[in-house]
Structure formats: structure tokens, C-alpha cells
C-alpha positions as CSV (number, residue, x, y, z in Angstrom):
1,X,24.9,-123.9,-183.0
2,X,27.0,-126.6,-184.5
3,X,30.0,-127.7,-182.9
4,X,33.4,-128.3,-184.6
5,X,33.5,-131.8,-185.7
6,X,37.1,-133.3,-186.0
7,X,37.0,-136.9,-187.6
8,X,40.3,-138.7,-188.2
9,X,38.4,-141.4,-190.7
10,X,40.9,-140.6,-194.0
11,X,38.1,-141.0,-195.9
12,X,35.5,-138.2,-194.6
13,X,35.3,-134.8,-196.2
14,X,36.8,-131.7,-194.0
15,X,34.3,-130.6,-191.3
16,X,34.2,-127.6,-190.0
17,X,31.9,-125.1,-187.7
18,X,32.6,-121.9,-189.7
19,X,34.2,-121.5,-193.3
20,X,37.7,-122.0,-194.3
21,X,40.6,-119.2,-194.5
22,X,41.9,-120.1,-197.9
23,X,39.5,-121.9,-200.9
24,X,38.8,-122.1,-204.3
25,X,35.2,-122.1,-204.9
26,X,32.4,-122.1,-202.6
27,X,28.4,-122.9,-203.1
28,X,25.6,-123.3,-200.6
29,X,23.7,-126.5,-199.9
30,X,20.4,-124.9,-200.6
31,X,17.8,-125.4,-197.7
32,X,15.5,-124.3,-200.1
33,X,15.2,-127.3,-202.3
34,X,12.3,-129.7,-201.8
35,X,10.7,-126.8,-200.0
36,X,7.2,-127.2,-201.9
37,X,6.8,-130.6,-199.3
38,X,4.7,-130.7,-196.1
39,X,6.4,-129.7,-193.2
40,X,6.9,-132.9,-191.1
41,X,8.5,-133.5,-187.5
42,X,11.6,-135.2,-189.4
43,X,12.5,-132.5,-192.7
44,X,13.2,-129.3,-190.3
45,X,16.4,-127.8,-192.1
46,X,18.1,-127.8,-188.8
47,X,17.9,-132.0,-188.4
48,X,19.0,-131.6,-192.3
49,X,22.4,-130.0,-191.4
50,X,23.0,-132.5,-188.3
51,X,22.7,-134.9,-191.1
52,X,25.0,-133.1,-193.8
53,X,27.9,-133.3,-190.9
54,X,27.7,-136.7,-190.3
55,X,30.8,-138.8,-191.5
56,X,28.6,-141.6,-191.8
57,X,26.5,-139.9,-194.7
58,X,29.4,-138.8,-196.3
59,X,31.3,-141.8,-196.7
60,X,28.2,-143.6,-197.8
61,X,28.2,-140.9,-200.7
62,X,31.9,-141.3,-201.6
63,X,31.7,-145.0,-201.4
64,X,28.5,-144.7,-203.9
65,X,30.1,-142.5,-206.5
66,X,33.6,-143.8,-206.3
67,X,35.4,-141.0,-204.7
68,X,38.8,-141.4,-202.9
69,X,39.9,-140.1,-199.8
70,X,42.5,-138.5,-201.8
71,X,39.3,-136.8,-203.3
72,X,37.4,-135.7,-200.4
73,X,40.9,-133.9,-199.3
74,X,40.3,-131.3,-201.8
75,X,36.9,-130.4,-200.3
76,X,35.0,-129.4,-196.8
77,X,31.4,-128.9,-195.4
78,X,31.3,-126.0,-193.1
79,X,28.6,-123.6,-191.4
80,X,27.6,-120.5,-193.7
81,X,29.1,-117.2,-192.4
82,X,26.3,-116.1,-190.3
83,X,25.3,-119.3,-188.9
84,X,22.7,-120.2,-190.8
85,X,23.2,-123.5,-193.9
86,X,25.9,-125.0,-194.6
87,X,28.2,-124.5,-197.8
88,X,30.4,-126.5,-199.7
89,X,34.0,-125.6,-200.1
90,X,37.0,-126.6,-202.9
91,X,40.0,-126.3,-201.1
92,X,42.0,-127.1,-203.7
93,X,42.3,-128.9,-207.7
94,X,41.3,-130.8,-208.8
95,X,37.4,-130.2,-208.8
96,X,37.0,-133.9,-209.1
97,X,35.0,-134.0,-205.6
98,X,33.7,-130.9,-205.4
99,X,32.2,-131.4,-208.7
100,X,30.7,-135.1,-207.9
101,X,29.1,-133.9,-204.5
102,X,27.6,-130.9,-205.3
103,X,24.7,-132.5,-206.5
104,X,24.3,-135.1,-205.1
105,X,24.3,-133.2,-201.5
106,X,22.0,-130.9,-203.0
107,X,19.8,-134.0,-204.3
108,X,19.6,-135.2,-200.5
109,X,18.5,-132.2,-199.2
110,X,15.4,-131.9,-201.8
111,X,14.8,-134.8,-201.4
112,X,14.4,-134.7,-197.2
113,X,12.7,-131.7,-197.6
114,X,10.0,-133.2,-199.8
115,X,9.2,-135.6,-196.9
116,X,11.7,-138.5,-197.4
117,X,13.5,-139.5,-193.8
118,X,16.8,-140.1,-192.9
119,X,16.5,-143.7,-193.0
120,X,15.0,-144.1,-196.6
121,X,18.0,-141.9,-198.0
122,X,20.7,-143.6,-196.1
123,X,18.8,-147.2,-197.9
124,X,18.7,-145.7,-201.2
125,X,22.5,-145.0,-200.6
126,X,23.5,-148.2,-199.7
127,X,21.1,-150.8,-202.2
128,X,22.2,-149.7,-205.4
129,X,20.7,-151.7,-207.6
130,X,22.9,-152.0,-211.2
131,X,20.7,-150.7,-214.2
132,X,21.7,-154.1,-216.0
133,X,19.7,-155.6,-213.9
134,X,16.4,-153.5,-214.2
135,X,14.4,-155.4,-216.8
136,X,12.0,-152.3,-216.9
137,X,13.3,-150.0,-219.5
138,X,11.3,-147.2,-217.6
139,X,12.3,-147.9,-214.3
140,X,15.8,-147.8,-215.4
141,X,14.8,-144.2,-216.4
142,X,13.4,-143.6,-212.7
143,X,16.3,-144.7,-211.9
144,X,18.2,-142.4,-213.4
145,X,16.3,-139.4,-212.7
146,X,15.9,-140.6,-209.0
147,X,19.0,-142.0,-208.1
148,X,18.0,-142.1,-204.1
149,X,15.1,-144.7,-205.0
150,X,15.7,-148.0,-203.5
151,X,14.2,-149.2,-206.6
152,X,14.0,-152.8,-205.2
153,X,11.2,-151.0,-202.9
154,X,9.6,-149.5,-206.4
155,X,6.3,-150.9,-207.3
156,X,5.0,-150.3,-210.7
157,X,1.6,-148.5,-210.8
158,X,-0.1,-148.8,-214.5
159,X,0.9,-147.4,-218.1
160,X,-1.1,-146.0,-220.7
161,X,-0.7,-143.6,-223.5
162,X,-2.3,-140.2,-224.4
163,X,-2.9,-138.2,-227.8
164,X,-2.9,-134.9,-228.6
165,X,-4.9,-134.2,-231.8
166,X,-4.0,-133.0,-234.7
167,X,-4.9,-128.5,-234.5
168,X,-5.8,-129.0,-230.8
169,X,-3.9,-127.1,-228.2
170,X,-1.2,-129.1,-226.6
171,X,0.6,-127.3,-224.7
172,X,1.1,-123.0,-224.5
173,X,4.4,-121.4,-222.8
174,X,4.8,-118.1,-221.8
175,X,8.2,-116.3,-221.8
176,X,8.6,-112.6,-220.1
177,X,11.8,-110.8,-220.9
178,X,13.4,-107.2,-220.2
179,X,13.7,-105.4,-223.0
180,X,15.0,-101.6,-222.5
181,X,14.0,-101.7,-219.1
182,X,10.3,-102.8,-219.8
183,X,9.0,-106.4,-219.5
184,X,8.0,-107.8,-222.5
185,X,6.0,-111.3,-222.8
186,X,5.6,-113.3,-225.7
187,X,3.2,-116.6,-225.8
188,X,4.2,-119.8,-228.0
189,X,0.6,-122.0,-228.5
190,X,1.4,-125.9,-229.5
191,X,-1.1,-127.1,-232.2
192,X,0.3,-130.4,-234.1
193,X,0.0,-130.7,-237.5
194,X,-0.4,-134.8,-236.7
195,X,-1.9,-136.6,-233.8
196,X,0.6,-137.2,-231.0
197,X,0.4,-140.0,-229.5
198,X,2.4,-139.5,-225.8
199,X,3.4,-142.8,-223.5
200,X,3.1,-142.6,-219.5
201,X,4.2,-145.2,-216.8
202,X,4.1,-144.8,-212.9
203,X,5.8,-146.4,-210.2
204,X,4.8,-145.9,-206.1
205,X,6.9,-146.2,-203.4
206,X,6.2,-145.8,-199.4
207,X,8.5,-143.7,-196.9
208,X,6.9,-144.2,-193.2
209,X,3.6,-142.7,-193.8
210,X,3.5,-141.0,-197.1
211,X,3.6,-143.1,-200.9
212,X,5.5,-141.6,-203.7
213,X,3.7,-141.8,-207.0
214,X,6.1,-141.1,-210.0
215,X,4.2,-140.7,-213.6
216,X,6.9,-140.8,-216.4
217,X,5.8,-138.9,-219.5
218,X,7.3,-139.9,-222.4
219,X,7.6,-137.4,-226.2
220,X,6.5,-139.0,-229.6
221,X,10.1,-140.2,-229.8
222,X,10.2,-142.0,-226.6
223,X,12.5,-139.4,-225.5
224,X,11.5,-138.5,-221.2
225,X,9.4,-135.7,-221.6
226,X,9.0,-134.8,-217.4
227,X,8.8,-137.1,-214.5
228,X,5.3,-135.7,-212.5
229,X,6.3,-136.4,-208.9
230,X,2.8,-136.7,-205.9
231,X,3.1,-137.1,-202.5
232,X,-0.1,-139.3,-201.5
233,X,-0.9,-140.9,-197.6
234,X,0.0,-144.1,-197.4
235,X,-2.9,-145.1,-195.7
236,X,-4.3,-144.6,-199.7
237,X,-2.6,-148.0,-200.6
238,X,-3.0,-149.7,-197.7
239,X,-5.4,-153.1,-198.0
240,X,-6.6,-152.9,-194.7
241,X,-8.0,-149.6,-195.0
242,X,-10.0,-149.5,-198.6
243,X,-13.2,-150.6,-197.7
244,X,-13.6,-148.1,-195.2
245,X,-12.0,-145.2,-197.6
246,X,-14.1,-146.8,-200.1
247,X,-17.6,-146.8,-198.5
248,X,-16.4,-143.2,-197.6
249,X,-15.8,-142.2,-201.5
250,X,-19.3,-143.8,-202.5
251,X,-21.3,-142.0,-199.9
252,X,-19.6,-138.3,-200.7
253,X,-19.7,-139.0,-204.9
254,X,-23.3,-139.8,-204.0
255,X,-23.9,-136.4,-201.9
256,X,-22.2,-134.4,-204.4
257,X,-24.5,-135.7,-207.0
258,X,-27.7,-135.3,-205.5
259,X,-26.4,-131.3,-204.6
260,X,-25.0,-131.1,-208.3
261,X,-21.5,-130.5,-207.2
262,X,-19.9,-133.2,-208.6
263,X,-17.3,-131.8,-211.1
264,X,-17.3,-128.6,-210.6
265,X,-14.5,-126.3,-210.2
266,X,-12.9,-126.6,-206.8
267,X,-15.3,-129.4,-205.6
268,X,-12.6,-132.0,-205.2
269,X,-11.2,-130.1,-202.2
270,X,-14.5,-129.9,-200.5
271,X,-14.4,-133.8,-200.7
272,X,-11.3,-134.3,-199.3
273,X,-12.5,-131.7,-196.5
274,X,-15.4,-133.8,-196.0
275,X,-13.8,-137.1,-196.3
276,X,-10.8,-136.6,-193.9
277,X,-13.8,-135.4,-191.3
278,X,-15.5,-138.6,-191.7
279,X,-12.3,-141.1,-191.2
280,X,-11.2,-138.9,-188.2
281,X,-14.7,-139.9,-186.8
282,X,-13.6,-143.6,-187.6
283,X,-10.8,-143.2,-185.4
284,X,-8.7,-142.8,-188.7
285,X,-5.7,-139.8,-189.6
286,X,-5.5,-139.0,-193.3
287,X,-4.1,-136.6,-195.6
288,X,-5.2,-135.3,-198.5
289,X,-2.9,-135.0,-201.3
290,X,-3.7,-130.8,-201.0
291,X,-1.8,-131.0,-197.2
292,X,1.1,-133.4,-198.6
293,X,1.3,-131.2,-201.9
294,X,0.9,-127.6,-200.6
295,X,2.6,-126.1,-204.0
296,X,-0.1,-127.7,-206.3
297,X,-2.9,-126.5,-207.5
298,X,-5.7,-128.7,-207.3
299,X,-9.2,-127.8,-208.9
């Protein structure tokens, strides 16, 4: 259960341990964002809402978009009816606050849920780094789309570009309506008339024990196209560890190539099942990017 919390700071949001008499607008601080992360001894929703009622975080958010304590008097945090979450409450205009922290609380609990701690968020809150100075148009962009990222921590990965040829498939989309009480679906195949030629960057960065690699993928007008976020284990970009992890690789590739499984469909999760095996017998704990990205698909 979470207590009543009564701060007398003027410039914390209302607190409260069950939801107002009297608002304008409520919404829920989804628990459910970020959910497609590993579950880790840090993320459990519960710590999440601890953390959601502390003045400290909140202040660090106000300070960071420029709200008022004026503006955080028109809004409170409070435990859902029912006990479970927390919601969001306007308790009166204007919508200035409610408007500016809605996202970003909903941003911090995605992103804590995908595996970031406490202490990485509350960093990415407090070095903000001024897109002016960013020299790297792309990790200006990260920036943007990221805004948690302590992007002084932000290590650039590679770039490259890709091309989709002229009457090859790109891309196909499926979109399934209700029509008249039926569903109906309709498929939309992309073949370009022109080659396309598409422009990727990535950037790392490490929280505790798991590296975040971000691969920017850019349109044919240089417009963002989608950000593909991975969860990898650390130990992955660690110096100390790649000669073991590589003498590990070479001996599996070489297995799977005298069995003739290499490449085949599905045989990348048998190597991971064999290579995190093998580096537990060295005394080493590793991941594969299967246990840290449980919603992907990996073939």
C-alpha cells in the first residue's frame, strides 16, 4: 500500500494515496509501457510507483521542462481507485502541466520497464546536453526521440546505407477493418519504380549490465523513417571479455558448419543456447539478446 505523502516543497506536484474529490481530467500512468523488456530485480512496477511519488523525481522533471510551481498546483499523482497504478490528475486550468507531464511520466515508465534503472533516468534528467551543441546531426535526432539519453554517455556504433531495388518488394502492410460487422483485410505491397537508396546510423549506450543499441533509419528524403531499439549484454562490448566470446563464436560457427546448420531457420537461437552453456562453464553469466528482447522474433 502506498502511504499518503504530504510534501511542503512549493514546487512538487500534489501527492496523494487515493484520487482526488474534485478534477478535470484524469489518465493512467500506464504500467504497461516498456513491458516487451526482460524482467529484472530493479523494473518491478511496484519500485516504478515508489519512484513516480518521489518529490525528488518530480522536481527534476519540472525543473527540466520549465514548469512552475504555479504549474504543478494545477495537477496531482495519486493511487488508481483500486489500488493498483497510479493516475495523473488536472485539478484545475490551465492544462499547461498536465499537458507537459503526461508524457514525459509516461516516457519514464517505458523506459524503466525496458530495463533502464533509477539512476540512469534520474542522469538523463539532470545532464541535458543543448542540441546546439551536438555536432552529430543524427544524434541530435536520438536526441530528440530519446530525450532520457545522457547523450554525453552515447557512443556512436557505425553508419551505412541500404537500397531497395527498383520492382523489388520493400516493404508490405496489412490493415484489418470492421466492416458491417465482419473483418475485412486489405494488403498494400511496396515495389519502387526507382532504386531507394535508405541511410542508417547507430549509437550504444550501457545501463549497469545491459547496452542499448539504437539503429536510426532514415527515408530517401532524409526524413527519420523508425528508430530500431536492441537490448544487448554488456558483457558483448566489453574488451576484457572478446577473446573468450570470440574463441567461443569460432568454435560453434565451426560446429554448425560441419553439421550443416549454419544459416538455417531458427539456428541462431541454438547458438546462443550453446554459447551461453559454454561461458557459464568459464565461470562467465551472459544473455542472449532472445532473454533481454523477449517480444522479438529472432530466426
Amino acid at each position: 500500500m502506498i502511504l499518503l505523502l504530504l510534501f511542503s516543497s512549493p514546487v512538487s506536484a500534489q501527492i496523494y494515496s487515493s484520487p482526488p474529490e474534485k478534477f478535470i481530467i484524469a489518465t493512467d500512468l500506464d504500467m504497461l509501457g516498456g513491458m516487451d523488456g526482460p524482467k529484472l530485480s530493479h523494473n518491478h512496477p511496484e519500485q516504478i510507483y515508489t519512484e513516480l511519488l518521489d518529490e525528488n523525481l518530480i522536481s527534476r522533471i519540472a525543473k527540466r521542462t520549465g514548469l512552475t510551481k504555479a504549474d504543478l498546483a494545477t495537477i496531482a499523482i495519486a493511487q488508481r481507485a483500486g489500488g493498483h497504478g497510479l493516475e495523473l490528475y488536472q485539478l484545475r486550468r490551465p492544462d499547461k502541466a498536465f499537458k507537459v507531464l503526461e508524457p514525459q511520466l509516461r516516457n519514464y515508465v517505458s523506459a524503466r520497464r525496458s530495463g533502464h534503472t533509477k539512476e540512469f533516468m534520474l542522469a538523463g534528467l539532470t545532464n541535458i546536453t543543448s542540441l546546439l551543441l551536438i555536432s552529430d546531426p543524427d544524434m541530435r535526432v536520438l536526441s530528440v526521440q530519446k530525450p532520457f539519453l545522457p547523450i554525453s554517455q552515447v557512443v556512436e556504433v557505425g553508419s551505412g546505407t541500404s537500397t531497395n531495388s527498383a520492382g523489388e518488394v520493400a516493404s508490405m502492410s496489412t490493415t484489418t477493418t470492421i466492416v458491417n460487422g465482419r473483418f475485412q483485410t486489405s494488403s498494400v505491397t511496396n515495389r519502387p519504380k526507382a532504386d531507394q537508396i535508405h541511410r542508417w546510423s547507430s549509437y550504444r549506450i550501457t545501463d549497469g549490465d545491459i547496452t542499448w543499441v539504437y539503429t536510426l533509419n532514415f527515408k530517401p528524403n532524409a526524413e527519420l523513417q523508425h528508430i530500431q531499439e536492441e537490448r544487448r549484454d554488456a558483457k558483448d562490448f566489453d574488451p576484457k571479455f572478446q577473446k573468450t566470446f570470440k574463441e567461443v563464436d569460432d568454435e560453434l560457427i565451426a560446429q554448425m558448419k560441419k553439421e550443416g546448420t549454419y544459416g538455417r531457420l531458427g539456428s541462431i537461437r541454438w547458438f546462443w543456447d550453446r554459447k551461453k552453456t559454454q561461458l557459464e562453464g568459464k565461470g562467465i553469466q551472459w544473455r542472449s539478446p532472445q532473454e533481454l528482447n523477449p517480444q522479438t522474433r529472432y530466426d
